[in-house]
VOGU-3710 file (C-alpha; in Angstrom, 3 decimals, decimal comma):
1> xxxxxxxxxx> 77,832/113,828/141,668  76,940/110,312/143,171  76,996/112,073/146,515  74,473/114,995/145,400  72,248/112,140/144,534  72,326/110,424/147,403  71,482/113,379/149,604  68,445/114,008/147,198  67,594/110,791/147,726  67,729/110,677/151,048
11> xxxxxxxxxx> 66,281/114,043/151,315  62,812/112,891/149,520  63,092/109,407/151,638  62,902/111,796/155,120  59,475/112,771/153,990  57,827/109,713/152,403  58,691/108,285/156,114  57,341/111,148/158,297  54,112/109,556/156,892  54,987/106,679/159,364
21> xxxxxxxxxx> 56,556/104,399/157,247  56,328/100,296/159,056  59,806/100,519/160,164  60,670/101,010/163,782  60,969/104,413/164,752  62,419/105,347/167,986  59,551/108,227/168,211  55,793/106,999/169,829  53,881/109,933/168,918  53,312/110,777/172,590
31> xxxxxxxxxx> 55,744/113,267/173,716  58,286/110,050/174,538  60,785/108,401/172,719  61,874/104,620/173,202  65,352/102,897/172,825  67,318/102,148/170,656  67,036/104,902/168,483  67,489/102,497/165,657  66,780/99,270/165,884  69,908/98,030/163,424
41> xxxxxxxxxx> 73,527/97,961/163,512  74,679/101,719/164,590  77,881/101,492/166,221  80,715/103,588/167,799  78,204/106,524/167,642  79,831/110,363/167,577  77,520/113,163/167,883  77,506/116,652/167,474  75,443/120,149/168,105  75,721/122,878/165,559
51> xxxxxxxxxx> 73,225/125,408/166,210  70,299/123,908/166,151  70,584/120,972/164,013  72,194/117,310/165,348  74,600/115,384/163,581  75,845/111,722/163,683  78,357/109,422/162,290  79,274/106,072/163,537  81,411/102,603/162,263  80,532/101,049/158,799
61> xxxxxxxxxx> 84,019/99,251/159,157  84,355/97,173/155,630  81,065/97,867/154,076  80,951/100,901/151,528  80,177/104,008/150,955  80,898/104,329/154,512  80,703/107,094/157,331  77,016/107,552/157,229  76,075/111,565/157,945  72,512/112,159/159,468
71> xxxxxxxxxx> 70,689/114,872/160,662  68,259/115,464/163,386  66,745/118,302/165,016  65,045/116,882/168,002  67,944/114,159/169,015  65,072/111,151/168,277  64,317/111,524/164,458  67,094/110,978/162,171  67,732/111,668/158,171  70,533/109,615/156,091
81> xxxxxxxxxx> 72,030/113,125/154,485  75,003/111,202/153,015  78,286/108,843/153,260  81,248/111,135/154,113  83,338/108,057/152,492  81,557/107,233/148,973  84,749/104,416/148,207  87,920/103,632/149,844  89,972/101,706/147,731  93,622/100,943/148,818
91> xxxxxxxxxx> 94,632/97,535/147,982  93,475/94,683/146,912  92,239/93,866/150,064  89,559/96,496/150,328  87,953/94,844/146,699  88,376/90,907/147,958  91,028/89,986/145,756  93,972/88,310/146,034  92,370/86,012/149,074  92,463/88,975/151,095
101> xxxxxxxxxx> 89,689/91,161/152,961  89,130/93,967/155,460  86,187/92,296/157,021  85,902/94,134/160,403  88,265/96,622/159,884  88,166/99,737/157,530  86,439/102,661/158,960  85,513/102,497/162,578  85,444/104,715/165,611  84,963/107,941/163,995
111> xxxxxxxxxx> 84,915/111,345/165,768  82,767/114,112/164,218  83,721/117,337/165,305  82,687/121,390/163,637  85,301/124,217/163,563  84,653/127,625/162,553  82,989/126,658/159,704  84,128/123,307/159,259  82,583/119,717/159,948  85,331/116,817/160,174
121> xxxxxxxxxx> 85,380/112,990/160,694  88,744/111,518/162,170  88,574/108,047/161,827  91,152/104,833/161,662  91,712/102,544/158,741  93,527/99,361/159,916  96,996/99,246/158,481  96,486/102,745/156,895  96,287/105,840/159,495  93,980/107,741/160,698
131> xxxxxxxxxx> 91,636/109,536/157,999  90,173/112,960/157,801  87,323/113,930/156,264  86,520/117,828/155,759  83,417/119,577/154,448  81,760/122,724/154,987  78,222/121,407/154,301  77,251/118,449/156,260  75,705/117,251/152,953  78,683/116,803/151,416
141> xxxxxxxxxx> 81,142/116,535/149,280  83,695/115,402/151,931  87,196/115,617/151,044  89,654/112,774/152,112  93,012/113,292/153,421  95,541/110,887/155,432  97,189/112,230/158,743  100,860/111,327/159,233  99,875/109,706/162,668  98,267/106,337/163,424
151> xxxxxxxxxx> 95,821/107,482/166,719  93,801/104,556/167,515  89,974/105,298/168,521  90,967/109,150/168,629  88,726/112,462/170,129  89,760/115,730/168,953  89,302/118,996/170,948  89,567/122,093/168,886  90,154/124,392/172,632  89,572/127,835/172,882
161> xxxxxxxxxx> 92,697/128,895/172,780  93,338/127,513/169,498  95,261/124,712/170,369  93,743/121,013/169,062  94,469/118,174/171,044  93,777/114,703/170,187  92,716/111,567/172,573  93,211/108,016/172,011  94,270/104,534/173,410  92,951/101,900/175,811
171> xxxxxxxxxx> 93,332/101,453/179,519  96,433/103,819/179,595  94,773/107,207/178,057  97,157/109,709/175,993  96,733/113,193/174,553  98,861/114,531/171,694  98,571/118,182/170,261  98,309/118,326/166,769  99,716/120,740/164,054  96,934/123,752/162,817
181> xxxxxxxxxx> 96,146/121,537/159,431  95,545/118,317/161,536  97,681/116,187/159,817  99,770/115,583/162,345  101,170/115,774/165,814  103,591/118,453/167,226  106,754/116,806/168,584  106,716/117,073/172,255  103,623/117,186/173,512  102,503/113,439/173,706
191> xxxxxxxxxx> 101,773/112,169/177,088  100,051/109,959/179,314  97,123/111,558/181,270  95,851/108,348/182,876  97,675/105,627/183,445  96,947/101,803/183,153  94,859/100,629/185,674  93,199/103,967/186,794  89,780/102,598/185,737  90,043/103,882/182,216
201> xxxxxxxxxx> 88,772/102,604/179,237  88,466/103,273/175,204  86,174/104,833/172,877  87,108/108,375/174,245  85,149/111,255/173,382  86,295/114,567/175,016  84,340/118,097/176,198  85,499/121,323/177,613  82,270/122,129/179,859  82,293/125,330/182,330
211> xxxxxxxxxx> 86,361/125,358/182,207  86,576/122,069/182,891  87,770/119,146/180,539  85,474/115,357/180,338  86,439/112,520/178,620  84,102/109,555/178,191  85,075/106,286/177,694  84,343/102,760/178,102  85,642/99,727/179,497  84,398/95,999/178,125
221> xxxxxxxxxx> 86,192/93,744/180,648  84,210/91,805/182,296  81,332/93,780/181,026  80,624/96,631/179,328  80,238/100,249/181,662  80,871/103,609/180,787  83,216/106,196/182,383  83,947/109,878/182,714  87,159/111,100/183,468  87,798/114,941/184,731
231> xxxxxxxxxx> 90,462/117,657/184,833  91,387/121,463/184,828  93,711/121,674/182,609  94,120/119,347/179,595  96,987/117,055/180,652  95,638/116,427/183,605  95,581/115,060/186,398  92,412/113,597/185,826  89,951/111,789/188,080  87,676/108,848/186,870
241> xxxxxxxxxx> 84,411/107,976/187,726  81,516/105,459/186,472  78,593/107,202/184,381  76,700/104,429/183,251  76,471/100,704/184,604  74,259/97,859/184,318  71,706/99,422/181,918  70,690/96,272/179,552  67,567/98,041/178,657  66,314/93,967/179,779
251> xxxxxxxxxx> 68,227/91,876/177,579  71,369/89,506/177,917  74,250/87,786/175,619  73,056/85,040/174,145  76,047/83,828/171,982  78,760/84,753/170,327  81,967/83,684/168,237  85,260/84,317/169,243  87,369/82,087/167,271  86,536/82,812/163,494
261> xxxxxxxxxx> 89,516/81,304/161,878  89,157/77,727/163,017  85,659/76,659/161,468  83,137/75,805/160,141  81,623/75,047/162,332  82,436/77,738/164,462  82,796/77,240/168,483  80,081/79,013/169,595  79,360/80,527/173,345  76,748/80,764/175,193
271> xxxxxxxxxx> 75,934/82,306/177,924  73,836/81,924/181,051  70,228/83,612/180,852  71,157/86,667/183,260  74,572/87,265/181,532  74,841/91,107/180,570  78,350/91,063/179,263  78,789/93,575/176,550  75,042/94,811/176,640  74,993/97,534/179,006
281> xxxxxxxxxx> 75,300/101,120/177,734  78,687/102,102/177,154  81,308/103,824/174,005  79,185/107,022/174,134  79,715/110,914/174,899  76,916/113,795/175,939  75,545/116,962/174,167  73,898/120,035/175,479  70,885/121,087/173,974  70,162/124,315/173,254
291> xxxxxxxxxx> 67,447/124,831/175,919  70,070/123,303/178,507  69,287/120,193/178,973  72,108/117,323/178,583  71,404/114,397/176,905  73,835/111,092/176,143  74,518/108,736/173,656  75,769/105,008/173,581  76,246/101,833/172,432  74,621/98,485/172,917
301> xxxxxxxxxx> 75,871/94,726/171,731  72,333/93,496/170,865  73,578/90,033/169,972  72,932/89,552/166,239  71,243/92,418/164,990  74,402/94,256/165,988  75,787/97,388/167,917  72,829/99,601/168,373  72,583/103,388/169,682  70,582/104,319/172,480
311> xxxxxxxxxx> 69,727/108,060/173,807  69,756/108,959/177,623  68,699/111,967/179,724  72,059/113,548/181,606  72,067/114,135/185,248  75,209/115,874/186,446  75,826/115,889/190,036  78,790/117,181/191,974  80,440/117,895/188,557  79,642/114,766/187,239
321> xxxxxxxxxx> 77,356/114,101/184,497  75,817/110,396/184,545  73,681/108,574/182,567  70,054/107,566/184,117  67,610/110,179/186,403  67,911/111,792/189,796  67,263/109,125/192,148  68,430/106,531/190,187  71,800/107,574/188,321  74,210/105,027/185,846
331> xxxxxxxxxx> 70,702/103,235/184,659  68,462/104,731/181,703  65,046/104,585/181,097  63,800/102,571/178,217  60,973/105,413/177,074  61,119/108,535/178,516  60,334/112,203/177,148  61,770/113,691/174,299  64,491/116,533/174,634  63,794/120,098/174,952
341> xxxxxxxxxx> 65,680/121,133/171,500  63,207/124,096/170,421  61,690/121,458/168,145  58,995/119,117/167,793  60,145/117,119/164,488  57,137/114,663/163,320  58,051/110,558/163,811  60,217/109,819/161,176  63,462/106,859/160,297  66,708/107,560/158,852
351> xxxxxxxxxx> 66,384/104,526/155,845  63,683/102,979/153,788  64,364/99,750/153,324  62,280/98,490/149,918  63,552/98,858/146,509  62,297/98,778/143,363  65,741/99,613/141,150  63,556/101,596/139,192  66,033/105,340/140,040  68,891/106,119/138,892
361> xxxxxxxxxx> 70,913/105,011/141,931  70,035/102,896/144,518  68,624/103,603/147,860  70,958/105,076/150,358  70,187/102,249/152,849  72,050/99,831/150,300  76,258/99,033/151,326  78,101/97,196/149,333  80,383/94,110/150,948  83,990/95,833/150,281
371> xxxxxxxxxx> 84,586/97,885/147,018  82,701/96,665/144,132  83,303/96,389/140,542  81,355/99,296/139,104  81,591/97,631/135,610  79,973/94,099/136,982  76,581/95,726/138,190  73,900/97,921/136,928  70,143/99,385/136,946  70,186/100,556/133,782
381> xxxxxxxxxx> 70,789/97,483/131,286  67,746/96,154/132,380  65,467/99,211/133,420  63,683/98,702/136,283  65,652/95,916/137,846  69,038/95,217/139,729  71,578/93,291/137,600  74,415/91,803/139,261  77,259/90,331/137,017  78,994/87,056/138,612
391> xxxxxxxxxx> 82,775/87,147/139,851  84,577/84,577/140,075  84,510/83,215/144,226  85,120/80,261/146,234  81,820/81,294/148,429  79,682/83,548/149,476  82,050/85,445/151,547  84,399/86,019/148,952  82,327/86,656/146,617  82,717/90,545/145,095
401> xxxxxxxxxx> 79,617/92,974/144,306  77,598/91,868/147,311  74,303/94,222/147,957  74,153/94,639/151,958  71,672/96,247/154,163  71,428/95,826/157,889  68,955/93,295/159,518  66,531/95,037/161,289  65,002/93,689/164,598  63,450/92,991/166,085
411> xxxxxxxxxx> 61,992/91,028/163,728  61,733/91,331/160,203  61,472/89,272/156,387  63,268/90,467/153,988  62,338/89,229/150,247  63,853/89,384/147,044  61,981/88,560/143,436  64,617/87,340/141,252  65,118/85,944/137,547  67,589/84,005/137,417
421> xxxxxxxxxx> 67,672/83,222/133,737  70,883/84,373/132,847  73,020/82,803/135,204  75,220/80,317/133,927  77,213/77,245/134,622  78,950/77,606/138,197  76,715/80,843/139,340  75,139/80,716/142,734  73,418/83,713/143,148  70,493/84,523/145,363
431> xxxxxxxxxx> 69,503/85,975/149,356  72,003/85,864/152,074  72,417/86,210/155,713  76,046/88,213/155,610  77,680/86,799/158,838  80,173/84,042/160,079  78,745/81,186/160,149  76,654/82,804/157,051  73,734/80,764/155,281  72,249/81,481/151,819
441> xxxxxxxxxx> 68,998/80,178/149,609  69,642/80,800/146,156  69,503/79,129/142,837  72,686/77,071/141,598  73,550/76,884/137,614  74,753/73,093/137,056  75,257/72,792/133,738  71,656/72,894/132,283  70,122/72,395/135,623  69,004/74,949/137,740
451> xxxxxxxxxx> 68,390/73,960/141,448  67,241/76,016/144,401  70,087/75,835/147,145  69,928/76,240/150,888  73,047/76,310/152,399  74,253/76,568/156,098  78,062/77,272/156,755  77,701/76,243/160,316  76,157/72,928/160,178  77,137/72,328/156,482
461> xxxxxxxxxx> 73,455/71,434/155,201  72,695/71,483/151,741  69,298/71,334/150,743  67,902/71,435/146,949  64,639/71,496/145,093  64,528/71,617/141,119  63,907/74,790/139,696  61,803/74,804/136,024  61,229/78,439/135,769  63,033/81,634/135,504
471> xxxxxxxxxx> 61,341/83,804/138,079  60,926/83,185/141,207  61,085/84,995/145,386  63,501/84,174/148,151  63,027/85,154/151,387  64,426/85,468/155,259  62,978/86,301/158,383  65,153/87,218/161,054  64,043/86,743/164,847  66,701/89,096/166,851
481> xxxxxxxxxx> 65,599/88,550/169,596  66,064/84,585/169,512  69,016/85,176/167,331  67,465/82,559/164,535  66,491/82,707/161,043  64,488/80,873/158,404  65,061/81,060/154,574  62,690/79,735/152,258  60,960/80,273/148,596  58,027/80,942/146,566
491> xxxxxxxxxx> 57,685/80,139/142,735  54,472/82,735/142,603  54,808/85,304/145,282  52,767/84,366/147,664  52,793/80,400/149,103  56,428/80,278/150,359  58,522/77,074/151,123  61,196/76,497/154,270  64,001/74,975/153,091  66,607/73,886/155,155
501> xxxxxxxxxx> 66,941/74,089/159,108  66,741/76,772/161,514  69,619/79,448/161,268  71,707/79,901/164,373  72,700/83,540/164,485  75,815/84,554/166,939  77,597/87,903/167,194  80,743/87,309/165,658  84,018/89,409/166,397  85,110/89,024/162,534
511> xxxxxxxxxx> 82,861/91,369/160,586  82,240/92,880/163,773  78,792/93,557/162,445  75,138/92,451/163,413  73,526/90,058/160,403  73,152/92,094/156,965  70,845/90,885/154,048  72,806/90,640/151,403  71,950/90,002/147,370  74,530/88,243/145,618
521> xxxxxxxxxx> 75,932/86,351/142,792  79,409/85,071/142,328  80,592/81,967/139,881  82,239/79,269/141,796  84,065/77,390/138,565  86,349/80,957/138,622  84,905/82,112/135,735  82,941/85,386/134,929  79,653/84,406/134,937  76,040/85,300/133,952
531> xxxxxxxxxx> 73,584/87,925/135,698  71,248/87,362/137,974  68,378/90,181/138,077  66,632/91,341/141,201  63,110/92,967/140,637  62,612/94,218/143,585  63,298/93,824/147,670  61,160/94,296/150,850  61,569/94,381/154,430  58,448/93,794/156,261
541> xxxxxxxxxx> 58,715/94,086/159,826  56,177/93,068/162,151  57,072/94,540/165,315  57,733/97,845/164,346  55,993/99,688/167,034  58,101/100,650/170,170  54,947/100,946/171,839  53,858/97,603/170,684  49,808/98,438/172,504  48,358/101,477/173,213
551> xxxxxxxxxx> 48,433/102,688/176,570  44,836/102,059/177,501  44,035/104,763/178,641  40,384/105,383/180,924  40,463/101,480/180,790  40,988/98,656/183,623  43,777/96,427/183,981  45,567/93,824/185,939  49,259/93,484/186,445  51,058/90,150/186,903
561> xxxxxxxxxx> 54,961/89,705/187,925  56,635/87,621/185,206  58,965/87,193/188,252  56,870/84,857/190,549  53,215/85,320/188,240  51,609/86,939/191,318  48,627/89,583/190,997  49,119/93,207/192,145  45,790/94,052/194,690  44,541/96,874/196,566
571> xxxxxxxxxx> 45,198/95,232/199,995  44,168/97,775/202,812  45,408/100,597/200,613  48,927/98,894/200,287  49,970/97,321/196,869  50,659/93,347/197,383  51,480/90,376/195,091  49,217/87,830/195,665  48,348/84,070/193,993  46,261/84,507/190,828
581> xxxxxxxxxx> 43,507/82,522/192,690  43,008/83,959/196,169  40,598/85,736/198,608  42,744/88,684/198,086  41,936/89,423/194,517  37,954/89,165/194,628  35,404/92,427/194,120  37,706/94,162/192,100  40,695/94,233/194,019  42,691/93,225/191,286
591> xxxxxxxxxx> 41,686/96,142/188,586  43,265/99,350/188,576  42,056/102,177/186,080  44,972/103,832/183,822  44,306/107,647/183,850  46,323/109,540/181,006  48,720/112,068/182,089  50,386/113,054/179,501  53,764/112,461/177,486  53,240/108,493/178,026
601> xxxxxxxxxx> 52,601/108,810/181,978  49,856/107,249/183,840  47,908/107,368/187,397  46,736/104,128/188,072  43,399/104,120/190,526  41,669/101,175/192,605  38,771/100,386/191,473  37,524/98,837/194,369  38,239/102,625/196,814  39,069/104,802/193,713
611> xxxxxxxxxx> 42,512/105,330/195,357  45,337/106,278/193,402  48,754/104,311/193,363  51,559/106,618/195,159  54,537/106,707/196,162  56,247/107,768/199,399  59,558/108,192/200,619  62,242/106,305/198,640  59,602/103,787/197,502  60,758/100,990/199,515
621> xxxxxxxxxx> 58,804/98,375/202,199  55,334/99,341/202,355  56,254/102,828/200,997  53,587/102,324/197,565  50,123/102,981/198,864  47,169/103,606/197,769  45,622/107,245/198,696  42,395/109,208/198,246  44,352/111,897/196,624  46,298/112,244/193,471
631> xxxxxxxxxx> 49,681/113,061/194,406  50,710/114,591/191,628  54,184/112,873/190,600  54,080/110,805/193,340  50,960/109,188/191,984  52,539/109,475/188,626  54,202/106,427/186,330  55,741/106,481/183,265  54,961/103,303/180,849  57,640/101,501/179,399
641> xxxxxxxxxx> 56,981/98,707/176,739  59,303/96,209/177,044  58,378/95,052/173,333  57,272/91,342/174,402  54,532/91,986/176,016  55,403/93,269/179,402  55,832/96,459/180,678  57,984/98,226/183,599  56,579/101,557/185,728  58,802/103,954/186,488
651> xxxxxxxxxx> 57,443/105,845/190,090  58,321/110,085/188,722  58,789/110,489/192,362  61,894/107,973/192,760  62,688/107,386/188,695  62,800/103,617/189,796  60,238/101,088/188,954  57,412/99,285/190,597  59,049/95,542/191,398  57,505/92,812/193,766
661> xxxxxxxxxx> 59,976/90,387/195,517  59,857/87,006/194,010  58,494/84,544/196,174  58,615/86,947/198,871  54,692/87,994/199,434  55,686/90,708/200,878  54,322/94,645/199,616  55,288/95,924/196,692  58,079/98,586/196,018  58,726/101,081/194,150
671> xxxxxxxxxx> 62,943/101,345/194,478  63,906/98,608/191,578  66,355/100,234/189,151  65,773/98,377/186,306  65,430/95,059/184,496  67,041/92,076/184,631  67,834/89,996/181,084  65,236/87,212/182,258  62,735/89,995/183,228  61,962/87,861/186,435
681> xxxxxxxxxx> 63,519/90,630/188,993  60,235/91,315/189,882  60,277/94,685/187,868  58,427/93,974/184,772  54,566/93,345/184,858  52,328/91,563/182,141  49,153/93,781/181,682  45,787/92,624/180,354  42,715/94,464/180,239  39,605/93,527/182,033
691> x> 36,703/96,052/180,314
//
């Protein structure tokens, strides 16, 4: 029943949003699409084609109902149909009791997979098998059953000769066959089909294509890149090569936490500004559409907002499918044109994030932190709000009925009116920032006393202000891409109050989760406690928009390297970077006229000769001219926002990007292949307009 209303739910959600809802959608209205598809914690993405509808799963590891479903039918715009996993309870440490927890564990690395008739989910529990979950509408219900084998990060091939075979492991790659009901393996036929140190990875998601059997996987040492290994015949032998590399879409690793059992505070690493590490595109598999085209699908460590999933055109070549365009295959384009699928679905996101509590359940976008206590939280004993009951805890990341939803970047506030007048002594209840180190602003019980907290596990700051009424709003704002976060408060909804420091935000390896928001309320004395009420929560976010300006179209502009701040100039019809204050930038030379052509592309014309930017060759040394003729996609660009600001051009003729050498003065060149994390590689532009 509970998953029935969730779909409807989710269902009505889809089409309140296709009325462009402020949350970022991966869609630009233009024909294009921009990465990530979501801009929140997606992780260990699976993906399927069944007809003409998508599907996806990925990891919710400890956070439940788990095993999101969603449907697309245009690859870029996504709806939340269900959870395959509504609760998995299985010991105490999958409700926080007992001192015990699954935090980064529970479901992760699922495979989705449809069989005459049948849509499954294989996916590991830590310390209790690999799961299956069967259904013959994608919308649920799923049924649950437990395989007699333990397959870690498994792919299953259902082959058309009947036989299923199932891939798994890490570095050294093995294939089992399993029995017709799935449950487990038939004695024999395990093996090794790539051993150690052939180049192989994890994450394996496996294809028969044209006769031929692919398996993707990915390898995170020293960073992450994505391979694709190929055979005739299932066993093997198998060759291995490298489908994606380097892509960080321009953005490094900032910081993380390794060591999560010795702290607070935590020993936190940073990194050095052009650091990829585990940001490049990898853990992903492909799809055909059903117009032909390919089309890929990975994952991203975005630093604190989490995992994210990003969507890639498919080149194959030789055999080989990569990642990235002709010209310039392994790298992906940030924005790029939407797949061919047959349809053209309207812009649209998978979750809204605001509640009211005013339904009957609460929105789909909502996980709770482990299995709650049904019994110990409710919308209907005060209609109209959220009541949460407190457990007894030590902290707030023990505490039990904890409200999550994932941070959202790449920048967002997320606010919570509360009335706290029925907490009692020992409750701490209030806003959260769900990660380790965590920090909280809430409002403490002391006895009569009621005090607004701020607390900061990392530095082990306490701030408090005295609270005299019962109502009041607590807020975060989360900057993702600095990895910080404020908290503060408001006793009338609208003037709100920092309290306490910044918020240091690393990726952490123990949740292995970006941040989540999380509404809470445990009792720290170990008694059951009062209730703390939640009226309603928002997320505003206030760079939504993948295509954070318009393209400015029929209007001049002038592009500056945020490499080496030099000007791009019509210099006797050759591009060159010159000093923002020279000779060479006078009557005009400097202005260049963005003509629309279509599906996010421009031609971009001197004003000063009315030449248009091409170019030639492989785009190298002096190869970008300017000519009296459009060239058609030689004179061609496609615009990519790099959502601060900046933008990168990407020549159709060499699917590379404009770049000037820093500090060079030499031409510029169209041949770059993409972006480095500091954006100074002389690839990304700042544009301003000059009419």
């Amino acid at each position: 029943m509970l998953r029935n209303l969730l779909c409807l739910a989710a269902l009505a959600l889809s089409g309140a949003l296709s009325a462009q809802e402020a949350t970022w959608t991966a869609d630009n209205g233009n024909g294009t699409f921009t990465n990530p598809l979501f801009y929140e914690e997606f992780s260990d993405p699976d993906l399927i084609r069944v007809g003409d509808d998508y599907y996806l799963t990925g990891t919710t590891m400890h956070t439940m109902p788990g095993l999101p479903v969603l449907h697309s039918r245009d690859l870029v715009n996504w709806e939340l149909l269900t959870y395959a996993a509504d609760r998995l309870d299985l010991g105490p440490e999958f409700r926080l009791e007992e001192g015990k927890d699954i935090y980064g564990q529970g479901f992760w690395a699922p495979c989705l997979r449809y069989h005459e008739g049948t849509f499954y989910i294989f996916s590991n529990v830590n310390g209790q098998g690999t799961q299956i979950f069967t259904a013959t509408d994608p919308a649920g219900p799923w049924r649950r059953q437990q395989m007699r084998a333990d397959l870690h990060d498994l792919t299953v091939l259902f082959d058309d000769d009947g036989k299923k075979y199932a891939v798994w492991g890490y570095r050294e790659v093995k294939m089992v066959q399993l029995t017709d009901d799935l449950l487990d393996v038939v004695p024999g036929t395990e093996r090794v089909i790539v051993e150690a140190g052939s180049g192989a990875g994890e994450g394996s998601h496996i294809y028969k294509v044209d006769g031929k059997y692919y398996i993707t996987n990915t390898n995170y040492d020293p960073v992450c890149y994505q391979v694709c290994l190929r055979a005739d015949q299932p066993y093997g032998p198998y060759e291995v090569n490298v489908m994606s590399a380097e892509e960080n879409l321009g953005v490094g690793q900032r910081a993380r936490v390794f060591d999560t059992r010795n702290g607070p505070p935590f020993n936190v690493v940073r990194y050095p500004e052009n650091y990829v590490g585990c940001i490049p595109m990898h853990q992903g598999g492909i799809v055909q559409t059903q117009t032909g085209e390919w089309w890929g699908w990975s994952m991203m460590d975005y630093n604190s907002v989490g995992r994210l999933t990003a969507l890639s055109p498919v080149t194959w070549q030789d055999g080989w499918p990569y990642l990235g365009l002709p010209g310039n295959l392994t790298r992906s384009p940030r924005t790029w044109v939407k797949p061919n699928t047959g349809s053209n679905s309207a812009p649209a996101a998978p979750f809204r994030r605001d509640d009211t509590f005013d339904g009957p359940t609460l929105n789909p976008v909502w996980q709770w932190n482990h299995m709650p206590d049904d019994s110990r939280w409710s919308l209907t004993e005060r209609p109209g709000y959220l009541r949460l009951h407190a457990l007894p805890a030590e902290s707030f990341w023990r505490a039990r009925n904890s409200l999550t939803q994932r941070a959202i970047g790449p920048e967002s506030t997320a606010t919570a009116e509360v009335d706290v007048s029925g907490l009692r002594s020992g409750d701490v209840g209030g806003l959260g920032l769900l990660n380790l180190p965590y920090a909280w602003i809430g409002v403490a019980r002391e006895g009569d006393r009621r005090i607004i907290r701020y607390y900061n596990q990392q530095t082990g700051e306490i701030r408090d202000v005295a609270l005299n009424q019962d109502r009041l709003w607590l807020r975060a704002h989360g900057n993702f891409e600095t990895d910080t976060a404020r908290l503060s408060y408001s006793l009338d909804g609208k003037a709100f109050q920092p309290l306490g420091g910044p918020v240091h935000l690393p990726y952490q390896l123990r949740t292995f989760q970006g941040v989540r928001y999380a509404l809470f309320n445990f009792n720290r004395l170990g008694k059951v406690g009062g209730q703390i009420d939640v009226a309603d929560f928002t997320v505003d976010e206030p760079r939504h928009r993948a295509l954070t300006r318009p393209i400015p179209y029929g209007r001049s502009i002038r592009l500056t390297s945020l490499a080496d701040s030099s000007v791009l100039v019509n210099w006797r019809n050759y591009l060159r970077p010159v000093g923002a204050n020279t000779p060479f930038n006078s009557d005009h030379a400097d202005e260049f006229r963005v003509l629309d052509r279509g599906q996010g592309r421009v031609a971009l014309q001197s004003v000063t000769t009315g030449g248009f930017l091409t170019v030639r060759g492989s785009g190298g040394m002096a190869e970008v001219r300017l000519t009296a003729e459009d060239a058609g996609a030689a004179s061609t660009f496609q615009w990519q926002d790099m959502l601060r600001g900046d933008l990168m051009l990407m020549s159709l003729a060499t699917h590379r990007y404009l770049s000037v050498d820093p500090g060079a003065g030499s031409l510029a060149r169209a041949d770059a292949r993409g972006a480095r994390p500091d954006r100074r590689g002389g690839a990304c532009f700042l544009w301003e307009l000059l009419d």
